[in-house]
C-alpha positions in Angstrom: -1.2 -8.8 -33.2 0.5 -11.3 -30.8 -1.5 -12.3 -27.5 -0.1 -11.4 -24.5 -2.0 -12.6 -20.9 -1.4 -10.9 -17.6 0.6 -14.2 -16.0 2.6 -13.6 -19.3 3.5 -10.5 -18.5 3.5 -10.8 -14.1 6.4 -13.6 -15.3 8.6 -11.3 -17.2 8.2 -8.5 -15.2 8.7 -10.9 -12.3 12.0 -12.0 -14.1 12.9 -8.4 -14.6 12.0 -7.6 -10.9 14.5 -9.3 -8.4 12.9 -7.4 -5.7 11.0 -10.3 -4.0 14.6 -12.1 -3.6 15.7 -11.7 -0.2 19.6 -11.1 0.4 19.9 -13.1 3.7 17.9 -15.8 6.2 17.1 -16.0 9.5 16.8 -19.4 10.1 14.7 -21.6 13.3 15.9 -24.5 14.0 14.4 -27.1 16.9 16.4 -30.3 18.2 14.8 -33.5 16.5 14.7 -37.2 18.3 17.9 -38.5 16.2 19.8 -35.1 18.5 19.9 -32.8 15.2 18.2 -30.3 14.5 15.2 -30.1 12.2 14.4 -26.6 10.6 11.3 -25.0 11.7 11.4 -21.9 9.4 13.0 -18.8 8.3 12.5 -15.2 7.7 13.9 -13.5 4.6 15.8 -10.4 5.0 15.3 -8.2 1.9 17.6 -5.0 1.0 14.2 -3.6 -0.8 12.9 -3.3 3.2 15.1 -1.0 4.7 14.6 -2.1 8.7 15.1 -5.7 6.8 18.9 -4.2 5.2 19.9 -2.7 8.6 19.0 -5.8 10.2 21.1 -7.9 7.8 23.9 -5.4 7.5 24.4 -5.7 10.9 24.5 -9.3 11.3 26.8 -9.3 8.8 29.3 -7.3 10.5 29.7 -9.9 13.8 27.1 -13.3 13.0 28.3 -14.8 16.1 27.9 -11.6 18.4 24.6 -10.5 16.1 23.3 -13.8 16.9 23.8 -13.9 20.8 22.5 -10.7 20.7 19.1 -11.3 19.3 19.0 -14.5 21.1 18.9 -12.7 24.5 16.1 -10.0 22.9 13.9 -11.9 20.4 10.2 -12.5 21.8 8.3 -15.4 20.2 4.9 -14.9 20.2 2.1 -17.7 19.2 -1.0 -16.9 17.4 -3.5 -19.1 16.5 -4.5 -18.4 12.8 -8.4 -19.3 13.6 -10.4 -16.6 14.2 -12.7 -17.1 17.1 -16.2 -15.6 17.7 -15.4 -13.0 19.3 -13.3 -11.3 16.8 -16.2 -11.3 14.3 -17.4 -7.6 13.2 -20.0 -6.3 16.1 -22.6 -5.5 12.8 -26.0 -3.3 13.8 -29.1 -5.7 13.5 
């Protein structure tokens, strides 16, 4: 009887499985001190998310035009990843 461990298996079904693989980018650049850019992230567009696959079939059909587009719409929002006190659980006692 062969031995078979569960990240054995998670690989090969990950191999099997190209569902994590996204289909397009949205990438974020910022302007660096040499006047490039420097790349400050990206956001995966996957066809297995369907408002992801509209999003990126879209783009698709114009980039430029898509891109204007969003850059008049998109919101950036900053939140801070520390949670502070009074987000803690208002517990009895």
């Amino acid at each position: 009887m062969a031995f078979s461990s569960n990240a054995q298996r998670s690989n090969n079904n990950n191999t099997n499985n190209a569902d994590w693989k996204a289909q397009g980018f949205l990438n974020f650049y910022l302007p660096n001190r040499k006047g490039e850019r420097t790349k400050l992230g990206a956001i995966p567009l996957k066809d297995g998310k369907n408002n992801e696959k509209l999003l990126r079939e879209w783009i698709e059909k114009d980039i430029d035009a898509a891109v204007a587009v969003l850059m008049k719409n998109i919101v950036i929002e900053y939140r801070s990843a520390t949670p502070s006190d009074d987000s803690a659980f208002a517990l009895p006692g």
